[in-house]
C-alpha positions in Angstrom: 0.0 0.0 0.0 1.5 3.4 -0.8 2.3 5.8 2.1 0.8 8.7 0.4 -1.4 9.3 -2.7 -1.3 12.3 -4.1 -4.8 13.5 -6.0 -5.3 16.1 -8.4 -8.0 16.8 -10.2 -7.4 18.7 -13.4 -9.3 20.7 -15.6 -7.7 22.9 -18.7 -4.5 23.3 -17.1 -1.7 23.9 -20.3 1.5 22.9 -20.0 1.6 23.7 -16.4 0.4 20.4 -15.1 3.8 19.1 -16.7 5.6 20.5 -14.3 3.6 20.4 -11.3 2.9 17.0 -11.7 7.2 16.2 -12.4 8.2 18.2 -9.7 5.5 16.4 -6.9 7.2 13.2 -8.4 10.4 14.2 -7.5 9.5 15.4 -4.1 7.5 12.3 -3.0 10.0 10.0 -4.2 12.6 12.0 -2.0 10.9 11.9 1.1 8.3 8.8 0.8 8.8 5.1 1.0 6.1 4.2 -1.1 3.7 6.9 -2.7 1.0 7.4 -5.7 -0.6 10.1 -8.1 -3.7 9.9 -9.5 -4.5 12.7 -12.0 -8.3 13.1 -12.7 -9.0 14.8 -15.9 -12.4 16.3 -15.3 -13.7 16.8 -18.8 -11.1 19.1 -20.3 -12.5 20.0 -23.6 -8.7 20.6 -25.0 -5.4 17.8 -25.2 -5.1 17.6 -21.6 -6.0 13.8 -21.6 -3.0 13.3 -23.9 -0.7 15.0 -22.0 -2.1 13.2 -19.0 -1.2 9.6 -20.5 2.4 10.9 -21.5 2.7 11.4 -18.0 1.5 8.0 -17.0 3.4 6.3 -19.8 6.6 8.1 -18.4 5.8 6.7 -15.0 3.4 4.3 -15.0 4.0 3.0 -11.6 3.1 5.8 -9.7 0.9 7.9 -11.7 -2.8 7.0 -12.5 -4.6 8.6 -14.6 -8.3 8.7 -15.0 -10.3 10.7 -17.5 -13.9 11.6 -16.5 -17.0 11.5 -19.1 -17.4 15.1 -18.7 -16.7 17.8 -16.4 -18.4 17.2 -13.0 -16.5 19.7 -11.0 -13.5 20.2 -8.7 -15.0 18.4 -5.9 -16.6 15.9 -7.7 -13.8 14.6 -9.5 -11.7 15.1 -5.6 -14.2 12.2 -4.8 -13.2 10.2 -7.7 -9.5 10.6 -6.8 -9.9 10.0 -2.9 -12.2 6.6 -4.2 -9.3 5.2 -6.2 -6.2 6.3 -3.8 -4.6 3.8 -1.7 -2.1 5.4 1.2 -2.7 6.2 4.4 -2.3 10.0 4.1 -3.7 11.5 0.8 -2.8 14.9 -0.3 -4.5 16.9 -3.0 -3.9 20.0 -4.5 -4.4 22.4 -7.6 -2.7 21.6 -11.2 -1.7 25.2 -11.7 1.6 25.9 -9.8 0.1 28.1 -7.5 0.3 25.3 -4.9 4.2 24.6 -4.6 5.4 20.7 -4.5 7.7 21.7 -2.3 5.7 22.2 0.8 4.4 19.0 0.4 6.9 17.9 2.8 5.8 20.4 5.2 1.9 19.1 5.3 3.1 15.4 5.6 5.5 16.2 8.5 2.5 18.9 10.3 0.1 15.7 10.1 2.3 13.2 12.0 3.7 16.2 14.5 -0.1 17.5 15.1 -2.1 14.3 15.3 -4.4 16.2 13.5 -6.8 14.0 10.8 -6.6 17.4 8.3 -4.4 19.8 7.3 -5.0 22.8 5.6 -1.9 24.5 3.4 -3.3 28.2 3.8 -1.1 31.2 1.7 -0.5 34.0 3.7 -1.6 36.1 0.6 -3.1 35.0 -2.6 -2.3 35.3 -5.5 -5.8 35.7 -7.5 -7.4 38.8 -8.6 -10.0 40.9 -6.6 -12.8 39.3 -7.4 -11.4 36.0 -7.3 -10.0 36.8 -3.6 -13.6 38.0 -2.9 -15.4 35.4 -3.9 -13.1 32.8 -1.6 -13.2 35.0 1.3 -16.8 34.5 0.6 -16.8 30.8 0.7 -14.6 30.4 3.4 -16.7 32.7 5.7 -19.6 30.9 5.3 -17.9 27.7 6.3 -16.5 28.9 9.1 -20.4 30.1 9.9 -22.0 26.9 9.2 -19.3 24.7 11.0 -18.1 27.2 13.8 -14.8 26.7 12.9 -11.5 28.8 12.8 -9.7 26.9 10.4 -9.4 28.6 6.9 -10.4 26.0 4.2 -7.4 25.4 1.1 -8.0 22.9 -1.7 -3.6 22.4 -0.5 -4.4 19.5 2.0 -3.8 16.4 3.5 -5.7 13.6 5.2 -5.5 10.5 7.2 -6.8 7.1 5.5 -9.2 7.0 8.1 -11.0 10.5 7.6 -11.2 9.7 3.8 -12.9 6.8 4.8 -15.5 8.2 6.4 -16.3 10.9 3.9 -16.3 8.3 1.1 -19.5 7.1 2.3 -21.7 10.2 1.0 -22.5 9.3 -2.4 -24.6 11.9 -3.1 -24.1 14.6 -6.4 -23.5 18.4 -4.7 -19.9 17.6 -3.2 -18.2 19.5 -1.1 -15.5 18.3 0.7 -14.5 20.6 2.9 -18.1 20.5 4.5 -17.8 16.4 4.8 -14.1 16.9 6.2 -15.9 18.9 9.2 -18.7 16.5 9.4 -16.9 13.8 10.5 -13.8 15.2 12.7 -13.1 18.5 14.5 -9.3 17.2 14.5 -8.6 20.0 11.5 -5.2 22.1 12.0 -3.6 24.8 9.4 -0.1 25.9 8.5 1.0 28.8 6.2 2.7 27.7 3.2 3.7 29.6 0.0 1.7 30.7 -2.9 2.7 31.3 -6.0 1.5 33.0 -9.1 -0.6 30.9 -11.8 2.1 29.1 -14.3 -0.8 29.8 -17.7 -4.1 29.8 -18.2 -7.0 31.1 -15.6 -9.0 30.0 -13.1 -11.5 27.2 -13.3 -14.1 29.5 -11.1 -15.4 32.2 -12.1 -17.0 34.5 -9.5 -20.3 32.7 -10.7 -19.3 29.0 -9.8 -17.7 30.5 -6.3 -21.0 32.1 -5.2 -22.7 28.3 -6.2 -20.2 26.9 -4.0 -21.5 28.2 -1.3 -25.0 28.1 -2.0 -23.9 24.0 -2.3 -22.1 24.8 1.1 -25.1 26.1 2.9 -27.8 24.4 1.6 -25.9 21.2 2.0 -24.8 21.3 5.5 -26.8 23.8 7.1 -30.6 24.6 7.8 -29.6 28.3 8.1 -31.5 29.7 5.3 -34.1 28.2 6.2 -33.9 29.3 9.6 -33.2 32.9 8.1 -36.5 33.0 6.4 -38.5 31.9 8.9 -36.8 34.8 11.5 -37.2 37.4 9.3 -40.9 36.2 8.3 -41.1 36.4 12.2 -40.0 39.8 12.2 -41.9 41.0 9.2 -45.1 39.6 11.0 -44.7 41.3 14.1 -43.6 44.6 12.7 -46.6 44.3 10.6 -49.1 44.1 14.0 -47.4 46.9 16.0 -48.0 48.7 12.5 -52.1 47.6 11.8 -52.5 48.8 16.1 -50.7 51.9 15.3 -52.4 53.1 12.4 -55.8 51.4 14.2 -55.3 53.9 16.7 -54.4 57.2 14.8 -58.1 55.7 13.0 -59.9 56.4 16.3 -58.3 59.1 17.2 -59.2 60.7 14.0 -55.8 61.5 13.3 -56.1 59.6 9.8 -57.6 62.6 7.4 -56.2 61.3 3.7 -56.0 57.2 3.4 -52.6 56.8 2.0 -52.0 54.9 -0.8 -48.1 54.5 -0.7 -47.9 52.7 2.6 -50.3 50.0 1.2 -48.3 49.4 -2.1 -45.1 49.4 0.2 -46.3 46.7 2.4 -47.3 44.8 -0.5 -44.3 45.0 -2.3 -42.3 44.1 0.7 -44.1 41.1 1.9 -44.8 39.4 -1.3 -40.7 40.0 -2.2 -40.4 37.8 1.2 -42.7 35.2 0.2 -40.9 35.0 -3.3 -37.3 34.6 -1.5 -38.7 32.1 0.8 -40.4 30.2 -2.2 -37.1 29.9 -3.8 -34.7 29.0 -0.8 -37.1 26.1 -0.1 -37.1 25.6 -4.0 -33.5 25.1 -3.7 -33.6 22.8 -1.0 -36.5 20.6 -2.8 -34.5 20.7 -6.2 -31.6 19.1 -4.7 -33.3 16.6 -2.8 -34.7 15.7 -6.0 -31.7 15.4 -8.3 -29.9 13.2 -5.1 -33.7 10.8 -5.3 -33.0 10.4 -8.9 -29.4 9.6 -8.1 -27.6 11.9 -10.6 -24.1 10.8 -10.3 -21.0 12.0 -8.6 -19.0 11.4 -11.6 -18.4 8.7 -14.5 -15.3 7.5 -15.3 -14.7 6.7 -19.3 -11.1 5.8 -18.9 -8.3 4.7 -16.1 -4.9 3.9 -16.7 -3.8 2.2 -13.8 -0.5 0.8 -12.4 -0.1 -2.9 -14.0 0.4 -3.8 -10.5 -2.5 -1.9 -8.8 -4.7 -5.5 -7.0 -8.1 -5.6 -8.5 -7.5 -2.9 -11.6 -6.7 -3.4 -14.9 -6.3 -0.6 -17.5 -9.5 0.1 -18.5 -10.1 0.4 -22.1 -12.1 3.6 -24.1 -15.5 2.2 -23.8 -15.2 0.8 -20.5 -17.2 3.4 -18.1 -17.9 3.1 -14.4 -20.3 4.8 -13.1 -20.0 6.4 -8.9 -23.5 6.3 -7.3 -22.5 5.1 -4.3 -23.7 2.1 -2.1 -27.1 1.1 -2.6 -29.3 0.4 0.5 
């Protein structure tokens, strides 16, 4: 069994993930007895997949490849990698140089020092523009609502077999594993490590998929919005009665001359906007519930080129495809 897998889920990446993935070599085989790395192509619509089997044909018994039927996500495809990975700590990270193979060393030796089942790789400062920054800070504040933690989230981490374990077992289509991470242990530490400027290419998230990460994040893992709604419904309702006695009593007092047509409209406005938002928060909830009934998949693998001496796996040809829905009841 290899000491440590390395996972790395890859999406568009240029030439970059040459070097990354050559210089994590080089560094695991320095410092590890055994290790692995398992390179998921999530549905790169360019020649990534080619460049991903020249580095598997240079190397073919440590690095697996697997090529996904199309793209699924960051986190979706992480699942795919942790599924398929084999030692008993499992690191993953970005394929765009930004996260440097040489802390690796530095998360492996934090692990065993802390005792800690997680380990978050967090940059002092990052090296993404504004609204890139913005829309992590974002994320990362809302996990830190939703799971009372301190801890700032990285995709630079590494984990204990047993942790992976555990978060294996959700099988269900909006992934986020930084949520199941927190789930199942509160054994998470951080250190600082370096951050570097992006090799080629951009960003796989746009401001757009950030701010639907952590929708996923909330309505996932948290009843908050939920909760939201019904406080502010709560409010609404009660401002509304001090109102209707107020205006009751200017009535009977006589103090009413004109009826005013701007506070009704107002009110109207207002309460059916709140009615709408609450209609589609508990929308949201209801859609996912019924995409995850239907069992829309995780991912679907259409190709893995394995390690010849990998127990149980063979190199799976172009029309093979398997298929992650998780255990059945």
């Amino acid at each position: 069994m290899p000491g440590v897998s390395l996972v790395m889920p890859i999406y568009r990446p240029g030439l970059a993930v040459v070097s990354v993935v050559r210089a994590a070599v080089d560094i695991l085989a320095k410092g590890c007895e055994a290790f692995e790395v398992l390179l998921v192509d999530d549905g790169s619509p360019d020649t990534t997949w080619e460049t991903i089997e020249r580095l598997h044909a240079a190397d073919p018994e440590h690095i697996t490849a697997i090529r996904l039927m199309r793209n699924f996500g960051q986190h979706n495809a992480l699942m795919c990698g942790l599924r398929h990975a084999r030692g008993d700590y499992i690191i993953t990270m970005d394929d765009d140089g930004q996260h440097p193979p040489e802390e690796i060393p530095k998360l492996i030796e934090a692990i065993r020092q802390t005792g800690a089942d997680v380990v978050y790789g967090v940059p002092k400062s990052r090296n993404h523009a504004a609204w890139r920054n913005l829309g992590s800070w974002l994320v990362t504040s809302f996990y830190k609502l939703v799971f009372r933690s301190r801890v700032t989230t990285s995709a630079f981490r590494i984990m204990r077999r047993e942790v992976v374990d555990a978060i294996l077992a959700y099988d269900l289509n909006y992934t986020y594993i930084d949520g199941l991470l927190a789930w199942n242990t509160d054994r998470i530490a951080q250190i600082e490590v370096e951050h570097r400027p992006r090799q080629n290419g951009r960003s796989g998230y746009s401001l757009g998929k950030l701010l639907t990460l952590a929708l996923n994040l909330f309505t996932n893992f948290s009843l908050l919005p939920l909760q939201a709604v019904s406080a502010v419904g709560f409010v609404v309702a009660v401002l509304g009665l001090v109102m209707g006695v107020y205006y009751f009593i200017l009535y009977v007092s006589g103090n009413i001359l004109v009826p005013g047509y701007a506070s009704t409209i107002v009110a109207i406005l207002v309460l059916g906007g709140l009615q709408l938002l609450s209609l589609g928060i508990m929308g949201e909830y209801l859609g996912r519930v019924h995409l995850n009934i239907n069992r829309k998949p995780q991912y679907t693998i259409r190709t893995m080129l394995a390690p010849e001496s990998r127990p149980g796996t063979a190199r799976a040809a172009d029309s093979e495809v398997e298929q992650n829905q998780g255990p059945r009841a």
